[in-house]
C-alpha positions in Angstrom: 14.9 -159.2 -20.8 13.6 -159.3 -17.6 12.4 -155.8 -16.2 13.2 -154.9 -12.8 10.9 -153.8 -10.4 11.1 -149.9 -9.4 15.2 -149.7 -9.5 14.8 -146.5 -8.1 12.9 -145.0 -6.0 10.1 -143.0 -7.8 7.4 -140.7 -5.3 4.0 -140.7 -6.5 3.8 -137.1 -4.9 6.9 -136.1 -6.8 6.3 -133.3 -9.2 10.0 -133.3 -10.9 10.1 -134.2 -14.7 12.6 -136.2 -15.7 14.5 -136.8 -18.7 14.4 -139.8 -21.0 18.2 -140.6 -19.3 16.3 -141.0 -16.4 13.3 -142.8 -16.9 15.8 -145.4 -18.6 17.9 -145.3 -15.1 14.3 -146.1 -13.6 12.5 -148.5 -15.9 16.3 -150.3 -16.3 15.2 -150.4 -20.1 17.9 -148.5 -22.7 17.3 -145.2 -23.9 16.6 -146.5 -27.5 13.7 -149.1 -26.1 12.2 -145.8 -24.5 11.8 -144.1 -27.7 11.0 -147.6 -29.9 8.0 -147.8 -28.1 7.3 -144.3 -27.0 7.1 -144.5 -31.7 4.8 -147.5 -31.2 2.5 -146.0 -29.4 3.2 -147.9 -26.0 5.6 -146.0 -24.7 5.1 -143.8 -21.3 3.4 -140.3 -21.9 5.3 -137.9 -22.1 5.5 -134.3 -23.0 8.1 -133.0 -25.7 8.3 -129.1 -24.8 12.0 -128.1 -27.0 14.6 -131.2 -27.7 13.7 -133.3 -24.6 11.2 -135.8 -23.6 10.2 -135.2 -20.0 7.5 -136.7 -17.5 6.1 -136.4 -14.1 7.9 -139.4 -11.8 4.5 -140.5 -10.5 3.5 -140.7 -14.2 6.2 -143.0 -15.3 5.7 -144.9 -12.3 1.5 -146.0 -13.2 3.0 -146.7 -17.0 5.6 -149.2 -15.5 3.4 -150.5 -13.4 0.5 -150.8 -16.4 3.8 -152.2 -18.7 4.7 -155.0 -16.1 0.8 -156.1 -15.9 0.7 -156.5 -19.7 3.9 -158.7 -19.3 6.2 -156.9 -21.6 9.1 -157.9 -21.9 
């Protein structure tokens, strides 16, 4: 599978969480790879306050960019 590059737009400066819906939309990797590796370990950090996973977009953005440089497919 070939991961692309920053789909959408994500701000470094952006302080909105976002859901695990939407770090899928922006990684372009399904929902159920999100949580396979979040369970591995080598997932992107995020926070779990109630049912759903959340993140800061400029955090998900330097785990991408970490998961690309590890050439992860």
């Amino acid at each position: 599978m070939v991961i692309p590059l920053h789909p959408v737009p994500l701000v470094d400066d952006d302080p909105i969480l976002v859901g695990i819906e939407q770090m899928a939309a922006a990684t372009g990797l399904p929902v159920r790879t999100l949580r396979y590796l979040r369970a591995q370990g080598e997932g992107p950090p995020c926070s779990k306050p109630g049912r759903h996973l959340i993140i800061r977009r400029s955090e998900l953005r330097q785990w991408l960019d970490d998961y690309l440089k590890k050439g992860r497919k």
